[in-house]
KOLMI-620082 format. One line per field, with one value per residue: residue number from 1; residue in one letter; chain; z, x, y of N, C-alpha, C in turn. Coordinates in pm, 1 decimal, always signed. Each point is the difference from the previous one (the first is absolute). Layout:
% residues N
num NUM, ... $
residuo A, ... $
cadena A, ... $
n_c3 Z, ... $
n_c1 X, ... $
n_c2 Y, ... $
ca_c3 Z, ... $
ca_c1 X, ... $
ca_c2 Y, ... $
c_c3 Z, ... $
c_c1 X, ... $
c_c2 Y, ... $
END
This chain:
% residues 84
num 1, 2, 3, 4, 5, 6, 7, 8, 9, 10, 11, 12, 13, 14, 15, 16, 17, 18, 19, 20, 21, 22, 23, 24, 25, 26, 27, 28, 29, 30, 31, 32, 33, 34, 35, 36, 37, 38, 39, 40, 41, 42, 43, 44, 45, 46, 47, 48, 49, 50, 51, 52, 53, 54, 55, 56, 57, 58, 59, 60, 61, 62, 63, 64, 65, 66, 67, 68, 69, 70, 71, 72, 73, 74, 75, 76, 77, 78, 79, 80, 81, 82, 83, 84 $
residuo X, X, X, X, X, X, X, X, X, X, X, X, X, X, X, X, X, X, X, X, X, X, X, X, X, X, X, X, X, X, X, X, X, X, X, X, X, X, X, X, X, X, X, X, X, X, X, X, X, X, X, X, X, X, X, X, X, X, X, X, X, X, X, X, X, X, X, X, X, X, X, X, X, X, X, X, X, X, X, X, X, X, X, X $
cadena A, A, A, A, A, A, A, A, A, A, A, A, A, A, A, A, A, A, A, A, A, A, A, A, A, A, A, A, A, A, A, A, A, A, A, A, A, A, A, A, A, A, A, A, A, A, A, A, A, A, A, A, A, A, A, A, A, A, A, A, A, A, A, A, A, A, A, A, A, A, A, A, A, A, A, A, A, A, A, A, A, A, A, A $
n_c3 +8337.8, -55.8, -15.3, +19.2, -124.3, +46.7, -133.1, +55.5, -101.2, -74.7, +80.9, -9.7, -159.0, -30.6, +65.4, -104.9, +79.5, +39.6, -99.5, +65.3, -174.4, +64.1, -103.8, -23.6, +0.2, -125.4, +121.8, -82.6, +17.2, -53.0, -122.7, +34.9, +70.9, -98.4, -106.5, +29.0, -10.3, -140.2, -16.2, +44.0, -73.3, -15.9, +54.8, +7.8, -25.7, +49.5, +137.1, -5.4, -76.0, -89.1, +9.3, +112.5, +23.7, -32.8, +50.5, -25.2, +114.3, -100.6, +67.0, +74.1, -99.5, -94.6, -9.6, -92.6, -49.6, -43.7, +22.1, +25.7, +128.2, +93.3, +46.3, +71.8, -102.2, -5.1, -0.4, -51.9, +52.6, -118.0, +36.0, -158.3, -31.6, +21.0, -119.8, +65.7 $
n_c1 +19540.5, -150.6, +12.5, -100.9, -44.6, -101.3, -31.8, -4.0, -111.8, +105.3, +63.4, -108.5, +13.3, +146.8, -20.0, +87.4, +146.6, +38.4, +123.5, -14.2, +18.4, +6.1, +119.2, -100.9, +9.9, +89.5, +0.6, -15.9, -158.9, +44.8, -36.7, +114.9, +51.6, -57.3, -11.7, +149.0, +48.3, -89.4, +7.2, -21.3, -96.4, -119.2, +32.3, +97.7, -134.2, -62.5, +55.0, +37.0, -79.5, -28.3, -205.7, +69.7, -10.3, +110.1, +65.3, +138.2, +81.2, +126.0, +48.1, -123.7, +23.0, -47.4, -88.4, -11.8, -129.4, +41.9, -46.9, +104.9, -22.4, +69.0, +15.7, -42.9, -97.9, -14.6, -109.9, -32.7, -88.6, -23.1, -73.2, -3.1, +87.2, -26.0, +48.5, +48.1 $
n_c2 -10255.2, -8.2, +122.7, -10.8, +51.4, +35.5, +33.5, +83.9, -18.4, -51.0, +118.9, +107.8, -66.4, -13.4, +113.2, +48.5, +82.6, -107.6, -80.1, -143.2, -56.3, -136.8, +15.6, +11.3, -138.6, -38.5, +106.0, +129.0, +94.4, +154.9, -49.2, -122.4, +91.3, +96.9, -118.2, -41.0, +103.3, -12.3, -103.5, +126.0, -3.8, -12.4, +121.9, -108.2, -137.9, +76.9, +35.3, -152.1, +45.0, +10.3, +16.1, -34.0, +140.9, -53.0, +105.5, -36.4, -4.9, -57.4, +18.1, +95.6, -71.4, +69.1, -52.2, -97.8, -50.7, +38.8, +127.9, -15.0, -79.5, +11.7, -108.3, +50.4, -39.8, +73.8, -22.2, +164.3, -21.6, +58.8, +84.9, +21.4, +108.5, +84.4, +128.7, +175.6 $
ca_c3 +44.4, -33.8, +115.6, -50.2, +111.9, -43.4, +65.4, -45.7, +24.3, +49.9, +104.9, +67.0, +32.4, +47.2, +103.9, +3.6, -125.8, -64.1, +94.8, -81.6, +34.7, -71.4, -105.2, -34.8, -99.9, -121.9, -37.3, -73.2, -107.3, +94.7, -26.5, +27.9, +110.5, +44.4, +32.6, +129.4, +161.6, -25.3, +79.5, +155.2, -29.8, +71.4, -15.5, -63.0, -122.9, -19.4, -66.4, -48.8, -71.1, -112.2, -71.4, +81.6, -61.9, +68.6, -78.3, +72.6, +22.2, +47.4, +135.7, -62.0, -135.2, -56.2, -27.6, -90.8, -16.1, -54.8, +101.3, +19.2, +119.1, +41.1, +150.8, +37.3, -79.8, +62.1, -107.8, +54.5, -27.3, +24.0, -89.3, -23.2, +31.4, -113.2, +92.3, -43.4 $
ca_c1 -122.2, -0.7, -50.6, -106.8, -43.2, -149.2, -66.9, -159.2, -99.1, +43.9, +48.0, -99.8, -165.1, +60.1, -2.9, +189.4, +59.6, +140.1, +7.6, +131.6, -58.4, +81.2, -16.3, -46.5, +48.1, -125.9, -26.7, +97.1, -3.5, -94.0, -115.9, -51.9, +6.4, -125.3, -52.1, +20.2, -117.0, -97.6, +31.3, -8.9, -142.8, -72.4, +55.4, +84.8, -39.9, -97.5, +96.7, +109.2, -75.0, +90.1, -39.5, +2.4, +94.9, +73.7, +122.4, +69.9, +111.8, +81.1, +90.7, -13.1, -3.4, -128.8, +46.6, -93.6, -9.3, +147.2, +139.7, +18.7, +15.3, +106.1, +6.6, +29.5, -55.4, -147.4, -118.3, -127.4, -138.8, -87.3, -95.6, +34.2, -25.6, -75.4, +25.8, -115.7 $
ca_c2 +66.1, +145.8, +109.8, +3.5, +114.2, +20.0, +181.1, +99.4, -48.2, -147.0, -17.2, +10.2, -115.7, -142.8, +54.8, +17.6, +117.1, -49.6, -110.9, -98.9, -113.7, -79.8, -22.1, -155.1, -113.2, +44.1, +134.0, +15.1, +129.7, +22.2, -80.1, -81.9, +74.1, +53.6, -103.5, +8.0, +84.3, -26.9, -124.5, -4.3, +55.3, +128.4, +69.2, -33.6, -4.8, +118.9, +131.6, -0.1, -91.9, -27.8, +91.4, +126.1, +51.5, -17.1, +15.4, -90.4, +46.5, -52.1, +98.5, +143.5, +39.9, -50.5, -154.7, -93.5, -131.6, -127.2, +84.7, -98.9, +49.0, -30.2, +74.7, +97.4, +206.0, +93.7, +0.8, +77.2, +7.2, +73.1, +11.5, +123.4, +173.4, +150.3, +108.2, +49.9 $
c_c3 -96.0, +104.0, -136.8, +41.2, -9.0, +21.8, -45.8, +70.1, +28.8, +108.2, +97.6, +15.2, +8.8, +183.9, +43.0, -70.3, -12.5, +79.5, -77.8, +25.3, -135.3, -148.2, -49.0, -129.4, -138.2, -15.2, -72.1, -60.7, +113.7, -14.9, +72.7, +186.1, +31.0, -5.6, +102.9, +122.5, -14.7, +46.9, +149.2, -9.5, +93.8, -41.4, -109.2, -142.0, -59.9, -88.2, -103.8, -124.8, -176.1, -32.2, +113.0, -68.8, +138.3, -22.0, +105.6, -65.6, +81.8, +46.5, -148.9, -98.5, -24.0, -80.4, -64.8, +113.3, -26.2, +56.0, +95.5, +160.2, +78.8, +156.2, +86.5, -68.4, +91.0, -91.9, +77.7, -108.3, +10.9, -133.4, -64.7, +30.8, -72.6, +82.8, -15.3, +57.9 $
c_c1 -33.0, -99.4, -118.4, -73.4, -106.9, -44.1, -160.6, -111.7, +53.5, +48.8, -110.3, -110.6, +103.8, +64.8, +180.8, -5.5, +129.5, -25.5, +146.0, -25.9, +146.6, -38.8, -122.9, -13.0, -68.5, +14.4, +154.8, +5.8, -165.2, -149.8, -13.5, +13.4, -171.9, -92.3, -14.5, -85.8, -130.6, -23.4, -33.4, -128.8, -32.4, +30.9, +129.4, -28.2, -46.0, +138.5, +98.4, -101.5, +80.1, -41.3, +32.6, +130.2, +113.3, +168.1, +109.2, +164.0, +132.2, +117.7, +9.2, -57.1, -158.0, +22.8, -176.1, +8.3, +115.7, +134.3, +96.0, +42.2, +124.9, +23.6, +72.2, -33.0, -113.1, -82.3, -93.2, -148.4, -81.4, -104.2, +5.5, -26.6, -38.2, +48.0, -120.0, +40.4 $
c_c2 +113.6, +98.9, +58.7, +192.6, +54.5, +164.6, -1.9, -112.9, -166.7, -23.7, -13.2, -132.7, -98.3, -10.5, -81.9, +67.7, -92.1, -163.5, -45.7, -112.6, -77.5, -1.9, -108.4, -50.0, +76.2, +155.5, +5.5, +116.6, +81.4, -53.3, -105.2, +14.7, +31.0, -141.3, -70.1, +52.4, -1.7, -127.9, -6.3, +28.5, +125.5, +142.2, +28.2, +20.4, +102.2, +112.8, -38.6, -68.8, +30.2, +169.7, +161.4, +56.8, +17.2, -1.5, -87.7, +98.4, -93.3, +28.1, +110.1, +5.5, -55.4, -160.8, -33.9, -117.9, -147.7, +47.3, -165.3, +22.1, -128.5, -40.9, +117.7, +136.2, +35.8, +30.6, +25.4, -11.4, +126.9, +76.0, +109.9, +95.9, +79.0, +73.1, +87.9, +160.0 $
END
């Protein structure tokens, strides 16, 4: 299983702040993960789209695209920050 985790504005328009969902077939990197949930259209498609700016975190750590994911990691979604 991975435990999936959603903040800010994704948490808000995908209306979850977390879930778990079975490894699925093919995923393998946080790229092909966000394809994945894109796949669920609507909303999905929208936030998780290629051109949104959108940062991804694998148990903790900041993580890319090709970052490679495992069952059982936690991979948070979210959108970058500014300080100020």
């Amino acid at each position: 299983m991975l435990k999936l985790l959603y903040f800010a504005r994704l948490r808000e328009n995908l209306g979850v702040a977390a879930e778990q969902i079975a490894l699925p077939a093919g995923v393998v990197d946080v790229a092909t993960l966000a394809w994945h949930l894109r796949a669920r259209g609507d909303a999905w498609a929208r936030e998780l789209a290629p051109e949104r700016p959108i940062r991804a975190a694998v148990n903790q750590a900041m993580a890319r695209g090709e970052t490679r994911i495992r069952d059982g990691d936690e991979i948070a979604f979210f959108p970058p920050v500014t300080g100020g």
